[in-house]
C-alpha positions as CSV (number, residue, x, y, z in Angstrom):
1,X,178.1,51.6,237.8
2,X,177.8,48.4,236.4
3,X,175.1,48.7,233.8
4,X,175.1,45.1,232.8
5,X,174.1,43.8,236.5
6,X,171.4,46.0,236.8
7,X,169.8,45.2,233.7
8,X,170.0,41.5,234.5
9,X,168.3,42.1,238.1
10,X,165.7,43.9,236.3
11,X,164.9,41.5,233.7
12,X,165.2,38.8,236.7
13,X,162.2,40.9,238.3
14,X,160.1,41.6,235.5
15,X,160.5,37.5,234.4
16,X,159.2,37.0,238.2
17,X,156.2,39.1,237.5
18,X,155.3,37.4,234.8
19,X,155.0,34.3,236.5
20,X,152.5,32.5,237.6
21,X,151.3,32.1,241.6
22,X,148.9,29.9,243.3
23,X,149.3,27.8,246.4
24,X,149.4,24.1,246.4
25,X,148.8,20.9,248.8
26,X,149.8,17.4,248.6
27,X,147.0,15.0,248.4
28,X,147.7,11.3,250.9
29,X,145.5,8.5,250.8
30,X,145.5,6.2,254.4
31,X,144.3,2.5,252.4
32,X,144.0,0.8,255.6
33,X,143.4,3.1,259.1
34,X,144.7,0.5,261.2
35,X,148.3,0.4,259.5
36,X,147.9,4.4,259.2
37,X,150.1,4.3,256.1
38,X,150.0,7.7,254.2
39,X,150.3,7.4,249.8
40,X,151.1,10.2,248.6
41,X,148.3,10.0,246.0
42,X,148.3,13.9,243.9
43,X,148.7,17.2,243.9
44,X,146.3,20.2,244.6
45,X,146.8,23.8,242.9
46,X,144.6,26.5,243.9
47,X,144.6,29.6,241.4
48,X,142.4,32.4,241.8
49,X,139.9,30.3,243.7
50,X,140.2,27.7,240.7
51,X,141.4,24.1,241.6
52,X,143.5,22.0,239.3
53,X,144.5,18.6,240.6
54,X,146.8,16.1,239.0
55,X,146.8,12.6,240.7
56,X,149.0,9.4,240.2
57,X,148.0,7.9,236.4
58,X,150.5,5.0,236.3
59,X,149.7,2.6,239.3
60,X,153.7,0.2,238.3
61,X,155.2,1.3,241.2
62,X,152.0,1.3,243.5
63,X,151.4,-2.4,242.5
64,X,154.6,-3.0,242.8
65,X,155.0,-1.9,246.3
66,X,151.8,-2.5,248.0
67,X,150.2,-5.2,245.4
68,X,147.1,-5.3,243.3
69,X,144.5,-4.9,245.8
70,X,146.0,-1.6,246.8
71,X,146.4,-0.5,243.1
72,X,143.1,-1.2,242.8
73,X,141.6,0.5,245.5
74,X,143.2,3.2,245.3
75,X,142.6,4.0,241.9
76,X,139.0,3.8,242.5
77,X,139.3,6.0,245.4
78,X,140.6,8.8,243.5
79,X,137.7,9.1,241.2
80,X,136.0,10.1,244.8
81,X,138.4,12.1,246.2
82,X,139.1,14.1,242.6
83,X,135.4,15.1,242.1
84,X,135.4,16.3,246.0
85,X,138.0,18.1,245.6
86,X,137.2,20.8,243.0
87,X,134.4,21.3,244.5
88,X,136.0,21.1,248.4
89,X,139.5,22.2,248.4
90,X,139.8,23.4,251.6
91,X,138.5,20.4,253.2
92,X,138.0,16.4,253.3
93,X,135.1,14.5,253.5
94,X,137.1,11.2,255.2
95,X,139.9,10.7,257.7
96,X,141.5,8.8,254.5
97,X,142.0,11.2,252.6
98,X,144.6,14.0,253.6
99,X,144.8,17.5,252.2
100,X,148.3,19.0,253.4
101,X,148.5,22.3,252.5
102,X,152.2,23.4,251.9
103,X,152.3,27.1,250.6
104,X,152.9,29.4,247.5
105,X,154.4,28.1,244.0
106,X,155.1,29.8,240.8
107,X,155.5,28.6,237.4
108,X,155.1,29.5,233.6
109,X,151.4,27.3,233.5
110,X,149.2,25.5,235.8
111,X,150.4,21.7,233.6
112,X,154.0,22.4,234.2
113,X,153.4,23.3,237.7
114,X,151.3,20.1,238.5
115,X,153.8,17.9,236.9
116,X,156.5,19.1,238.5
117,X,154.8,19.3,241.8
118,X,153.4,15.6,241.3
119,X,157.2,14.2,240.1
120,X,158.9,15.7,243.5
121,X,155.8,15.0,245.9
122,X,154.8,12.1,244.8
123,X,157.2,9.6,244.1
124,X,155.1,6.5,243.2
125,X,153.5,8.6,240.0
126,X,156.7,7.4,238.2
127,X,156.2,5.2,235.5
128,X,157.4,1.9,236.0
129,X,158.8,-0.5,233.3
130,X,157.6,1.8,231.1
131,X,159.6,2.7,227.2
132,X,159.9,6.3,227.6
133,X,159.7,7.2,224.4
134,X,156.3,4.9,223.8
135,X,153.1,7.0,223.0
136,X,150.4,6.7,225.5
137,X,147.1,7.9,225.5
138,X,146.5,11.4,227.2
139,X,143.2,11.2,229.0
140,X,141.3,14.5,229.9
141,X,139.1,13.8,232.7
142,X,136.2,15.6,233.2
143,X,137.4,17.7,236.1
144,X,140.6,19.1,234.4
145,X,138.6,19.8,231.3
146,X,136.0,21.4,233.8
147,X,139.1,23.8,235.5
148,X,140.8,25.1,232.2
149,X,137.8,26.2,230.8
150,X,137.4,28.5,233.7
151,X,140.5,29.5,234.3
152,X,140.7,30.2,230.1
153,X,137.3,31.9,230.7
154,X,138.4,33.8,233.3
155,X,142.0,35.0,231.9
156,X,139.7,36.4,228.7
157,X,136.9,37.5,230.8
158,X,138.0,38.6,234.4
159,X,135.9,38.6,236.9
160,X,132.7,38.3,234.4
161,X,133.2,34.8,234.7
162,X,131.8,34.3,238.1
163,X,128.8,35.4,235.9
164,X,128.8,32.0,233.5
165,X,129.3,29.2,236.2
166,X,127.0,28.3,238.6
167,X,127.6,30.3,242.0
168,X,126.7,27.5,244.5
169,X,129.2,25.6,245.8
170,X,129.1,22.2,244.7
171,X,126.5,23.0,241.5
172,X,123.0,24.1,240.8
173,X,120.4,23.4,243.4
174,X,117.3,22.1,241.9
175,X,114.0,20.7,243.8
176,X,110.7,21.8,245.3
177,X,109.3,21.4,248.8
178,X,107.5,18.7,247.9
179,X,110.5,16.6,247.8
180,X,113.0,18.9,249.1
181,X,116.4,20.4,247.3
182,X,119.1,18.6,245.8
183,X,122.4,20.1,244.3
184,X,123.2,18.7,241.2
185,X,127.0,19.0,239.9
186,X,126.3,21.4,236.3
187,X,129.1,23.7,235.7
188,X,127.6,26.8,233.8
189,X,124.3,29.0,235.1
190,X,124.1,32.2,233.6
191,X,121.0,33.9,235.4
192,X,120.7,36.8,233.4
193,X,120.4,34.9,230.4
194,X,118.5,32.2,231.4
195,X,121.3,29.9,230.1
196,X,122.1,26.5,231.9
197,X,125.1,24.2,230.7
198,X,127.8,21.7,231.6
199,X,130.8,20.4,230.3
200,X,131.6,16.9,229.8
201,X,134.9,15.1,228.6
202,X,134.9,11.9,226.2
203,X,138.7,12.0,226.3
204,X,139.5,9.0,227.9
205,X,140.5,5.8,227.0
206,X,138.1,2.8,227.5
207,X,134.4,4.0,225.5
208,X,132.8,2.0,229.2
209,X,133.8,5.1,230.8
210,X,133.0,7.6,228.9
211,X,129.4,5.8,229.0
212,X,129.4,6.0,232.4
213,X,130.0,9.5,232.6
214,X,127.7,10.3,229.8
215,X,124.8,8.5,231.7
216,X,126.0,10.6,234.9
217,X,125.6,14.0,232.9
218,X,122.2,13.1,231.2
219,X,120.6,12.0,234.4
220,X,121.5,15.3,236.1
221,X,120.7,17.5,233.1
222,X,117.5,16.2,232.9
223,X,116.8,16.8,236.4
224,X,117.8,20.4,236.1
225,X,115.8,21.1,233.3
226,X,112.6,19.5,235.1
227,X,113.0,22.2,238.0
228,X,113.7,25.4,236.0
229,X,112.4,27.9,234.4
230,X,110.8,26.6,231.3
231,X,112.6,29.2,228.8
232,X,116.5,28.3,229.9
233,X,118.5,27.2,227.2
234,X,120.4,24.1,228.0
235,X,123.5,23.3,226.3
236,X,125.9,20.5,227.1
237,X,129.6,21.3,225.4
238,X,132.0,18.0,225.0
239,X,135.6,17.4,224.7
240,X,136.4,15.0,221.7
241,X,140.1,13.3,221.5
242,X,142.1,15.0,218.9
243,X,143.9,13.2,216.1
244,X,146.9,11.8,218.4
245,X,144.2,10.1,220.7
246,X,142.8,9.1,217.9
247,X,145.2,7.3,216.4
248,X,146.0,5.5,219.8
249,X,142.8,4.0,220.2
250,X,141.8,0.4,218.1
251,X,139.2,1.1,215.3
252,X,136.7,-1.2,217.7
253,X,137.3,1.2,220.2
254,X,136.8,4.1,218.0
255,X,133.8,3.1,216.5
256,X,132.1,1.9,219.7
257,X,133.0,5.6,221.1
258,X,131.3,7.1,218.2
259,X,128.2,5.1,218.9
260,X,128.1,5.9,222.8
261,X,128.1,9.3,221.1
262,X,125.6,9.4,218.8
263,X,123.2,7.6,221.7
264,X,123.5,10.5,223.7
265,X,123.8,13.1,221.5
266,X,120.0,11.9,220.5
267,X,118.9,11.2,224.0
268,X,119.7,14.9,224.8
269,X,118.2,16.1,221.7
270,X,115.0,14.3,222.7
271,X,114.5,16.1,226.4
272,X,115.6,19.7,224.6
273,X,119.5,20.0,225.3
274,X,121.8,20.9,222.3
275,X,125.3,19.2,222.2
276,X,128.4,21.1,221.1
277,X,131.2,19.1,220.1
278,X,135.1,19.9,219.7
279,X,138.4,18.6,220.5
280,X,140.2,21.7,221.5
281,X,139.7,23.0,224.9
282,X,140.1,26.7,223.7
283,X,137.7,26.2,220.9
284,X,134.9,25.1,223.4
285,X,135.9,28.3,226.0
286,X,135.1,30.2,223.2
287,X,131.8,28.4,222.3
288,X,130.9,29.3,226.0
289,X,131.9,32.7,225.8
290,X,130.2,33.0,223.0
291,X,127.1,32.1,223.5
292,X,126.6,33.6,227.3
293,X,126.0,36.6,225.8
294,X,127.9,38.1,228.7
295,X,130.9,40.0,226.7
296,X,128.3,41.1,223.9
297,X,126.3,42.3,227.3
298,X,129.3,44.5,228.5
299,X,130.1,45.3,225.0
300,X,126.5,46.8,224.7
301,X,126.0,48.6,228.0
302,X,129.8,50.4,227.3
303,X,128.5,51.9,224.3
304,X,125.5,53.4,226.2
């Protein structure tokens, strides 16, 4: 028998095992409905009932080939269609934006996966003109930083995570009948502790939008803490850019970003929300974990 075969189909199998599994779709955006031209626009990975998208950063080649009104537009368009989707995989919202679902994939990690998956199904995510060796700003939208912390949650936590983010689909419902109920898009509602929270990233490169999407969080934070209970703790945790980022940005941009900041930072102080700050995405999972007092809840009732 050969020994030396066998051992290689074995450590073929357990490599396999090891990797990761999740189905994916292809993401196509129709810019005009009387042309009916599909873009392929992104990439859709569904782990564990987890979504992680990855969509077209570098519009060169979609300039290039469709001009700037088109580049334009679309970008735009997949602000819309990014936030829908992690809350709507399975479905679209408009007949211009397609969701083809194509099947199973495995990989070592959900990044490597969605690059890969966005070079060979989406051609026009190329860069174009572009010094490959030049160092470019990595932006961490809010969504992405939104799905690792789950999916880092969840691989620590298991399925005690469905117990630190909010249950209804699309966020936390909020209202009275007086003016009727309104679902608000927070990430993190852990009932049992009377705990309410959401997670916002400052990790991108212009401070106008991280305004924008500080204004965004504030408006519905303050709504949610209007229309429950009195004692919930609110808590709002931020990505910052690390040092790389950093060092990327001009030192008007940096210190217009660190006023944008400190303005919110006081305006949620002022309605009763604390702000935790941190540039590492596994620091801030921790945070969350941490102060759920979920685990130290399990910990406690296992002892019993």
């Amino acid at each position: 028998m050969n020994f030396k075969n066998f051992e290689n189909k074995f450590k073929r199998k357990a490599e396999t095992a090891n990797l990761l599994q999740a189905s994916w779709s292809q993401v196509r955006f129709i810019p005009d409905l009387i042309t009916n031209e599909q873009l392929a626009i992104g990439v859709l990975i569904n782990h564990d009932g987890i979504v992680h998208t990855k969509f077209i950063e570098d519009f060169g080649r979609v300039e290039c080939a469709y001009g700037s009104e088109i580049a334009n537009y679309t970008k735009n368009c997949i602000e819309l269609f990014e936030d829908f989707l992690h809350q709507n995989f399975d479905d679209s919202f408009s007949s211009q934006l397609v969701l083809d679902k194509r099947g199973l994939v495995q990989g070592n990690s959900i990044d490597s996966l969605l690059s890969e998956l966005l070079e060979r199904a989406v051609p026009l995510s190329l860069p174009h003109n572009q010094a490959k060796n030049k160092k470019q700003f990595h932006t961490v939208k809010t969504v992405k930083f939104h799905s690792d912390v789950k999916t880092y949650v969840k691989n620590k936590m298991g399925d005690l995570y469905k117990e630190i983010f909010a249950e209804e689909k699309g966020g936390l419902l909020v209202g009275d009948d007086s003016i009727g109920f309104k679902t608000l898009p927070i990430a993190i509602n852990i009932k049992k502790n009377h705990k309410i929270g959401d997670l916002i990233s400052s990790v991108y490169a212009t401070p106008e939008k991280v305004e924008i999407n500080c204004l965004k969080t504030l408006s519905n934070l303050q709504s949610a803490k209007k229309y429950t209970d009195l004692n919930s703790d609110f808590r709002l945790f931020m990505l910052l850019p690390d040092q790389d980022n950093l060092d990327l940005m001009t030192q008007a941009d940096k210190k217009k970003h660190k006023e944008i900041i400190s303005d919110f930072k006081w305006s949620l102080g002022s309605v009763g929300i604390d702000l935790i700050e941190s540039s590492s995405i596994d620091s801030v999972s921790e945070k969350i974990i941490d102060w759920s007092g979920i685990d130290k809840d399990r910990i406690f009732e296992e002892t019993i």
